[in-house]
C-alpha positions in Angstrom: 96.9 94.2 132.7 98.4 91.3 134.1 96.3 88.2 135.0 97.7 84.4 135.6 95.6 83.2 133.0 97.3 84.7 130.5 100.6 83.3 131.2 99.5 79.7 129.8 99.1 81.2 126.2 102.6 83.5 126.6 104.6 80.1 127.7 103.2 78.1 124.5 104.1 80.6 122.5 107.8 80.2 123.2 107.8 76.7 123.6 106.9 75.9 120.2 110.3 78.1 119.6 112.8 76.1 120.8 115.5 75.9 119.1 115.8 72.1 117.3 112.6 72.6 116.2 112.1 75.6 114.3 115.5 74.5 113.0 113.8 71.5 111.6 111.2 73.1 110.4 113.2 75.0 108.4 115.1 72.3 106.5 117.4 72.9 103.7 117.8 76.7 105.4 121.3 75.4 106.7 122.5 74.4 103.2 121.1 78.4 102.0 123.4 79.7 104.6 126.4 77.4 103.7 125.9 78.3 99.9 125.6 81.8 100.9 128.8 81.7 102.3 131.2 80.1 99.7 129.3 81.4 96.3 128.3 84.9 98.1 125.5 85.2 95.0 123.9 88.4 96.4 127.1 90.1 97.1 129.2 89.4 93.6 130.6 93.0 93.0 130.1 94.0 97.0 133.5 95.2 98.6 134.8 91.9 100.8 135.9 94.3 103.4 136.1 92.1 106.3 133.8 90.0 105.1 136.8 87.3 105.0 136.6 86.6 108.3 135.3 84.0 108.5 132.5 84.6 111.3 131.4 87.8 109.5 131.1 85.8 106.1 128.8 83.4 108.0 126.7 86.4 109.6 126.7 87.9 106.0 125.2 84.5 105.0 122.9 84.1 107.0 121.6 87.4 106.7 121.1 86.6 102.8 119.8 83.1 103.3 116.9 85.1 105.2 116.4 87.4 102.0 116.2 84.2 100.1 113.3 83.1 102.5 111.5 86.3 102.0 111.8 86.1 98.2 110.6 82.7 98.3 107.8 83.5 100.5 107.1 86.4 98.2 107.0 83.7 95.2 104.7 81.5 97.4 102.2 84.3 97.6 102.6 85.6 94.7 102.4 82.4 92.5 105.3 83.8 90.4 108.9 82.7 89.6 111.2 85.7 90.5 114.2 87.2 88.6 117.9 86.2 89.5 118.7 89.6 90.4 116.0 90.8 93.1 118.3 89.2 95.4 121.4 91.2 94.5 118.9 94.6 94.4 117.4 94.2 98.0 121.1 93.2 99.6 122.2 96.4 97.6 119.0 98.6 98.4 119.3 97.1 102.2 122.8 97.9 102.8 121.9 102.1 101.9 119.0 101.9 103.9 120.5 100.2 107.2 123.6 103.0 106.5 121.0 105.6 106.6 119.6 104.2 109.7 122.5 103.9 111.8 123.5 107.0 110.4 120.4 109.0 112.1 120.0 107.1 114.9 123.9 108.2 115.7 122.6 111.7 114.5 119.5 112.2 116.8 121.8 110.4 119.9 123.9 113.6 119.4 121.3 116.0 118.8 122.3 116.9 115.2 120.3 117.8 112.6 118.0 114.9 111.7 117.5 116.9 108.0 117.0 114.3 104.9 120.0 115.9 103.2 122.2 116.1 105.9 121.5 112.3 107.3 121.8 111.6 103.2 125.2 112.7 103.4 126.7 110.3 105.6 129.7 109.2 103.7 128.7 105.1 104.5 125.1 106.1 102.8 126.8 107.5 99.9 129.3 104.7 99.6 126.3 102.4 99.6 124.2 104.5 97.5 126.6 104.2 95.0 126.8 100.7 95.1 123.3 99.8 94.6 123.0 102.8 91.7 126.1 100.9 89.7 124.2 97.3 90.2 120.9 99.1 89.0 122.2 100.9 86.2 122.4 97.7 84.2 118.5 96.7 84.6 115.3 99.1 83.3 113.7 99.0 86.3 116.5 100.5 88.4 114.6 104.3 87.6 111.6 103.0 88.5 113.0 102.2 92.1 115.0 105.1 92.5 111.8 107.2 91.9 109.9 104.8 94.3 112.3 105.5 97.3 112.1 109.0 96.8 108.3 109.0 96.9 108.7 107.2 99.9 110.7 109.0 101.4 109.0 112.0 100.6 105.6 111.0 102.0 107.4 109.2 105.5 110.3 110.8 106.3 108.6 113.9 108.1 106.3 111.8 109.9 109.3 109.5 111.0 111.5 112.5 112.4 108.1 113.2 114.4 107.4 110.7 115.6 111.2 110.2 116.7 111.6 113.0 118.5 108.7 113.5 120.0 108.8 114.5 123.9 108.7 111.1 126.0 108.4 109.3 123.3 110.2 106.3 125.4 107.1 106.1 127.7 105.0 105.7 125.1 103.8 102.5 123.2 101.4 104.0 120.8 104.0 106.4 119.6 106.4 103.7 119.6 104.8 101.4 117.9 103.4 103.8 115.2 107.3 104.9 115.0 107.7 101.1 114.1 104.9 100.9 111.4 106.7 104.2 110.3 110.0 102.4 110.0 110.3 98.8 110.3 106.8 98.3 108.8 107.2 100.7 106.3 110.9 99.3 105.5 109.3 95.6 104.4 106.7 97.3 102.8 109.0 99.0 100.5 111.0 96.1 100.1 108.0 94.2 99.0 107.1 97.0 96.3 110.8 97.3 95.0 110.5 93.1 94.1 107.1 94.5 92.4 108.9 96.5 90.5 111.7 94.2 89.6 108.3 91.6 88.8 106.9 94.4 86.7 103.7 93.7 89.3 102.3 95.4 92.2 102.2 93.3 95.0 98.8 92.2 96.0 97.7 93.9 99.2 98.1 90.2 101.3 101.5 90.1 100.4 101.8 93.6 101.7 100.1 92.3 105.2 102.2 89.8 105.6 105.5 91.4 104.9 104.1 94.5 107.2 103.6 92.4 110.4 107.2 90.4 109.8 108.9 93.9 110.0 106.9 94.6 112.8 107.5 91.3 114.3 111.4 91.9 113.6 111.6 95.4 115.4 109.7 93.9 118.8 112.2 90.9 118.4 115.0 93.0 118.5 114.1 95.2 121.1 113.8 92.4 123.2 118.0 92.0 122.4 118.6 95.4 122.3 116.4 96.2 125.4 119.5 96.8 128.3 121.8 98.5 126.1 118.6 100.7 124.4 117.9 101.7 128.3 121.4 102.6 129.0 121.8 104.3 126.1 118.4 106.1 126.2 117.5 104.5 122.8 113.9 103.8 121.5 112.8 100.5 122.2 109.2 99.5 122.5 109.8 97.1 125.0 110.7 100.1 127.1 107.0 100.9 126.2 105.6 98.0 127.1 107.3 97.9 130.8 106.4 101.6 131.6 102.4 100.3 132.1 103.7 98.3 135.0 105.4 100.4 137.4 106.5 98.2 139.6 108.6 96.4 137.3 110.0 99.0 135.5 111.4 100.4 139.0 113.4 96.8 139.3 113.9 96.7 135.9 115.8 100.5 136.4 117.6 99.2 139.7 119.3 96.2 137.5 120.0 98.6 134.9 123.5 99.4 135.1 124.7 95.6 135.9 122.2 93.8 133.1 123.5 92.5 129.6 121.4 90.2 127.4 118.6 87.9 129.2 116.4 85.5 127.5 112.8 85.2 127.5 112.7 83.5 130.8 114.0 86.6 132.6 111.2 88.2 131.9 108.9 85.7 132.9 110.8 85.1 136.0 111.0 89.1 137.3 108.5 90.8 135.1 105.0 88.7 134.3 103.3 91.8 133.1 105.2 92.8 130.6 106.3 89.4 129.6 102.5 88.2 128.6 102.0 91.6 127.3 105.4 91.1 124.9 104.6 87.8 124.0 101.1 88.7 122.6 102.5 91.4 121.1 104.9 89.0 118.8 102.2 86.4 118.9 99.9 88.2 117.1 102.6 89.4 114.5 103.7 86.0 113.9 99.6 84.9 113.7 99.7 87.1 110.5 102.6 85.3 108.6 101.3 82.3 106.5 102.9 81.6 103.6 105.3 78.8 104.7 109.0 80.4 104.2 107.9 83.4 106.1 106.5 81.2 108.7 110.0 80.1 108.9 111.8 83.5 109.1 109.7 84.8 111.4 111.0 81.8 114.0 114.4 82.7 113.0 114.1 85.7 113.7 112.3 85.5 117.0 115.0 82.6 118.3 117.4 85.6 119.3 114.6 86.5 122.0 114.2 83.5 123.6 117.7 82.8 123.8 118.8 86.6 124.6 121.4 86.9 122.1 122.0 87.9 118.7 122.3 84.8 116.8 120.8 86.3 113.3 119.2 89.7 113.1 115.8 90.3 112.2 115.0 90.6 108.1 114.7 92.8 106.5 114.7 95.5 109.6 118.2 94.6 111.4 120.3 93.6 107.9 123.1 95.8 108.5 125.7 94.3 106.1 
């Protein structure tokens, strides 16, 4: 519930987000991007596509340069030096999985079969299965990941599909947010576990945390984005959640629906105090989890797209959709 004490902690919270600053605390992350960009090192063998446009090939790059910043913060953790080519793997293994994705949220949208096989057979999933099987074919752990994402797959996917379609599953947070430990939690998780692999090491159960809570952080953060076109669209978004406990603003909220775009954090502040203390905890205690210093840094990258109310960089790994 609501209270005007609360509000103090909610508005600190974004402040220390402004945008110069985390920028600054992120140093040399503008020189990643730029060498992202011309020398592409994740995406050597990739399809260009469209890519040569030049404001793609910047969103491309910036997209990797977060990678990098998860790879380093695995390192950090860790205490290991990582091989060349986990970067290459998890842009490869990253571009299936966000196929797969788009492919069943387009799927369960239409009401068509959500089946493993038939989502599977998306012809973008296979293009980018493909992809990351010839990258993987070259390196002896690629079998050892392939049969890692089938376990996983195995032991989630029913449990996803579930939770996904599960009657009013838009009203409710706890469904929605054990959907998102399901998916975008789960997603990091297997991303740390595939660098394992590529190590030769099973990542230690901290490393685990902290990549778990920066997926979850990174689905939340996008909602925020996503939240008017989710509504329209009758997406799941757990903001959605978090605004049906206050009924009074999820009746304005549904009265501006049809006329809203993309708002920044202050909207919320402005027209809908409950939920916006209530959201800002929520990300505030995600972020609270992340301590290993280039994590601490993704995570405010990824969070500037909320406070701002546009997509400047999608969240890593979760909204990596090139």
């Amino acid at each position: 519930m609501f209270t005007e004490e609360r509000r103090p902690a909610a508005d600190a919270f974004w402040r220390r987000l402004a945008g110069p600053r985390v920028l600054l605390r992120s140093g040399s992350f503008g020189v990643r991007v730029a060498r992202h960009a011309v020398r592409r090192p994740y995406r050597r063998g990739l399809p260009s596509g469209d890519d040569r446009l030049i404001r793609r090939r910047i969103r491309a790059a910036v997209y990797d340069s977060v990678v990098h910043l998860l790879l380093d913060a695995y390192a950090e953790i860790e205490g290991v030096s990582l091989q060349r080519r986990t970067g290459p793997i998890l842009v490869r293994l990253n571009r299936m999985l966000a196929a797969f994705d788009d492919a069943f949220e387009s799927r369960l949208g239409a009401g068509s079969s959500l089946s493993f096989p038939d989502v599977f057979a998306d012809h973008v999933v296979q293009e980018r299965m493909h992809e990351a099987i010839a990258y993987l074919v070259d390196y002896p752990e690629g079998p050892g990941i392939r049969e890692y994402l089938n376990e996983w797959v195995n032991s989630q996917y029913a449990a996803y599909v579930a939770l996904a379609t599960r009657e009013r599953v838009h009203e409710s947070l706890d469904d929605q947010l054990e959907l998102a430990r399901v998916d975008s939690g789960g997603l990091a998780t297997c991303f740390a576990n595939c660098v394992g692999l590529v190590q030769g090491a099973r990542p230690s159960a901290a490393l685990i945390d902290q990549f778990t809570s920066l997926g979850l952080l990174g689905k939340v953060a996008d909602d925020v984005v996503d939240f008017w076109d989710d509504l329209r669209s009758d997406r799941i978004n757990i903001v959605r959640g978090i605004l049906h406990r206050s009924p009074a603003e999820e009746a304005l909220v549904l009265r501006r629906a049809g006329s809203m775009d993309s708002t920044a954090i202050s909207w919320w502040r402005h027209h809908c105090p409950a939920t916006y203390v209530a959201l800002s905890a929520f990300l505030a205690d995600y972020r609270r989890c992340t301590t290993a210093p280039s994590m601490t840094i993704a995570a405010d990258l990824m969070l500037l797209p909320a406070r701002w109310g546009r997509t400047v960089i999608r969240a890593a790994p979760v909204g990596l959709r090139n």
